[in-house]
C-alpha positions, -999 to 999 in steps of 0.1 A, spaced: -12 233 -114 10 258 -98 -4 270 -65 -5 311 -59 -11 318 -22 -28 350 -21 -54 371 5 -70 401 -3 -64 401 33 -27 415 24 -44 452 8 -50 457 46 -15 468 49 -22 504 47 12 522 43 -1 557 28 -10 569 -5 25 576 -11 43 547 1 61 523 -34 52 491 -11 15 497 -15 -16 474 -23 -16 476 -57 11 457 -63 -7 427 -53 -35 437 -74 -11 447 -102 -5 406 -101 -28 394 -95 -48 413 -127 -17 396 -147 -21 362 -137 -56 356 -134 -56 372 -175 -22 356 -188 -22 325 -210 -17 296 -184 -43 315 -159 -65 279 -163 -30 263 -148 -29 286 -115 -42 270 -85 -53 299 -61 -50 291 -23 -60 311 5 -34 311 34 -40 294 67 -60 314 91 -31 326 118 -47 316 151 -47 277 133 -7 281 143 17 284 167 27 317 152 43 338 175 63 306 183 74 304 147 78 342 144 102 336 178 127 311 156 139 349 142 122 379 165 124 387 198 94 386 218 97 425 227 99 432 189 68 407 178 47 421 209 56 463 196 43 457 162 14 443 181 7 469 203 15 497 176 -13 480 157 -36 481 183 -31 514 196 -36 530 157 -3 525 143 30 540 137 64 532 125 97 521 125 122 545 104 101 566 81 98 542 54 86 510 76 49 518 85 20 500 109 -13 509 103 -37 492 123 -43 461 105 -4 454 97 3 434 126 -23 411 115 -13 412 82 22 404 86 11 377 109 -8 363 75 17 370 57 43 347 69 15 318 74 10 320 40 50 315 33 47 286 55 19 276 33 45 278 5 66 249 24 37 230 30 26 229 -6 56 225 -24 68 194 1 35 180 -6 34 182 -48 74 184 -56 64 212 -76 69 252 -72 43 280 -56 40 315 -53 35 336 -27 20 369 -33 19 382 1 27 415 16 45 431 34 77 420 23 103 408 52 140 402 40 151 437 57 131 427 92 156 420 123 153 403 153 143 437 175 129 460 146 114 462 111 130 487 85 131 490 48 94 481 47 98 450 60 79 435 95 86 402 95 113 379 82 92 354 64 117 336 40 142 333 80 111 318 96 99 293 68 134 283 64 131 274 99 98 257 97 108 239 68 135 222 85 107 206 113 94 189 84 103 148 81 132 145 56 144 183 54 180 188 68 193 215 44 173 247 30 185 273 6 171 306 4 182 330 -29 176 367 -27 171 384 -61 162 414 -46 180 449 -59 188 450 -20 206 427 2 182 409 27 206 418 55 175 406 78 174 371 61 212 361 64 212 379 101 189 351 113 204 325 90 238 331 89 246 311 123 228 277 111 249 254 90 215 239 78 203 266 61 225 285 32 217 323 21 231 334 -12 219 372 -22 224 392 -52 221 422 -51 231 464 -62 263 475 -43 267 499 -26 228 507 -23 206 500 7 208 490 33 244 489 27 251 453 36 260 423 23 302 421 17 310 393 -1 337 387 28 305 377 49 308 337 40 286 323 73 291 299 101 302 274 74 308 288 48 266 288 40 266 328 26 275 339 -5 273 374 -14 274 386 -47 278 425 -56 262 439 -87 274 478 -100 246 505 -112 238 498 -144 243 462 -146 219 443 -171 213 404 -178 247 402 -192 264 409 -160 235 388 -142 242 351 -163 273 349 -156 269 353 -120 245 332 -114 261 299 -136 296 305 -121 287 314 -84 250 312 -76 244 279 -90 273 260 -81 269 276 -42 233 258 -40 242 229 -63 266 224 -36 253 226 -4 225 204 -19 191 218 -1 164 196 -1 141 227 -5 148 258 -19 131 296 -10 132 324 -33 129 359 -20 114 371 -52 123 407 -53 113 426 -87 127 461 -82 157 453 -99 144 459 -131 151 489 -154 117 504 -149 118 506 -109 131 537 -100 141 521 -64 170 505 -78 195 517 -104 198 478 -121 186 474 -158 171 441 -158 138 433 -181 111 414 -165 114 384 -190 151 383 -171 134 364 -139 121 337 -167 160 328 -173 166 331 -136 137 307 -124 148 284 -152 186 284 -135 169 278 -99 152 249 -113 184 232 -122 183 224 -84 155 215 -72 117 222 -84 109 220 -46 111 262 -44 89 286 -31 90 318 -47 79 348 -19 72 381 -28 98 408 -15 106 440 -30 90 453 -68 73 488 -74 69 498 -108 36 478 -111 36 470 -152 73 456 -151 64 438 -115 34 424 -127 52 408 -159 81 395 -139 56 376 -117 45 360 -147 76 351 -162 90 338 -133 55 313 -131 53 304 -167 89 293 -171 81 269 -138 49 256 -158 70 254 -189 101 236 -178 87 211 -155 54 203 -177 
């Protein structure tokens, strides 16, 4: 059984009837996995409750206290935003809060069964920075369960892959300075949020950075990830590994100019399972809600079909 963490909790996240990062997406896969063939293998989990953690001490591994305490207050006061694109309606700072105590429910579950989950959570975080949120993002939950997974008995080393059409600039920001953590990102250059120089190698050399053109299909994708991606984490060895599971790089997302089909993430699961099948895959970016939905299940049926 492969645990999907999921809240209808997460629709609270009101960000406007025209925002791409909406609820639907989460219904979008949830529709898909509860109806695909291995639905009777999906176990669902509901995330921990929020006030059963120390969560603004975990949120404080990445944000600042001022930051964490804004989006509160914005919350509570009706909501607002930072940029135009990164919106807080009044139930978003108790959503995000969820949201990254259901990625730490993702550490918890795949240390416990050696086996992959899913976390279909929203909103999204890889953009999020210690002092503000941006590019839809609040919260940097794959940063702050990287963190929290490295509390847990036997867990010195944690990888985190971004697959995202963006860079998570947010993610290697607050991992970039610990040798115990690596961060390797693949992503559409140059594109939002204009980051992400494969120059950037870390404290340790623990970031890789890998630049894909406009345009670029699977064929530029494989090679990639067996002659960079792979080695990189095969290397550093982590003894958990955390997906930030973005979607929008495929052809039919109009938010990225990257032509890759949603059976793609099948290939690229498969690859991430080479190293470990201790991974939690986290939903980040995705917004054309058919191709979205179909990635989400390729990228759990090949984890049900390679380890079974």
């Amino acid at each position: 059984m492969l645990p999907v963490i999921y809240s209808d909790e997460f629709l609270q996240h009101n960000t406007g009837n025209l925002h791409p990062e909406k609820p639907e997406r989460l219904t979008a896969i949830v529709q898909a996995l509860k109806t695909a063939d291995f639905a009777d293998q999906i176990q669902w989990r509901s995330p921990t409750p929020i006030n059963q953690r120390t969560g603004q001490f975990l949120l404080e591994t990445v944000h600042s206290s001022e930051y964490i305490k804004k989006v509160q207050e914005l919350a509570q006061t009706g909501g607002g935003n930072f940029y135009a694109d990164t919106i807080i309606s009044p139930k978003s700072y108790d959503v995000a809060m969820l949201t990254v105590s259901a990625w730490l429910d993702g550490i918890d579950e795949v240390l416990t069964k050696n086996f992959p989950a899913f976390v279909a959570a929203r909103p999204p975080g890889h953009h999020a920075l210690k002092d503000t949120g941006m590019g839809f993002c609040l919260f940097a939950n794959a940063a702050i369960a990287a963190n929290y997974a490295l509390t847990k008995p036997g867990i010195n080393r944690v990888a985190i892959l971004d697959w995202d059409v963006h860079h998570g600039n947010g993610t290697q920001a607050a991992v970039e300075n610990n040798p115990h953590i690596a961060f390797t990102s693949i992503h559409q250059s140059p594109f939002f949020p204009f980051t992400g120089r494969e120059e950037e190698t870390g404290i340790d050399n623990n970031v890789l950075n890998v630049r894909v053109l406009q345009g670029s299909t699977i064929a530029e994708y494989q090679p990639i990830f067996r002659e960079k991606i792979i080695p990189f984490l095969t290397n550093f060895q982590p003894d958990i590994l955390i997906v930030s599971a973005g979607y929008d790089a495929n052809q039919a997302d109009k938010l990225g100019w990257v032509n890759l089909q949603p059976q793609d993430y099948g290939l690229f699961t498969k690859y991430c399972l080479q190293i470990t099948p201790k991974i939690v895959f986290g939903l980040e970016g995705g917004y054309e809600l058919n191709s979205l939905a179909n990635s989400v299940v390729a990228t759990i049926e090949a984890c049900l079909k390679t380890i079974i």
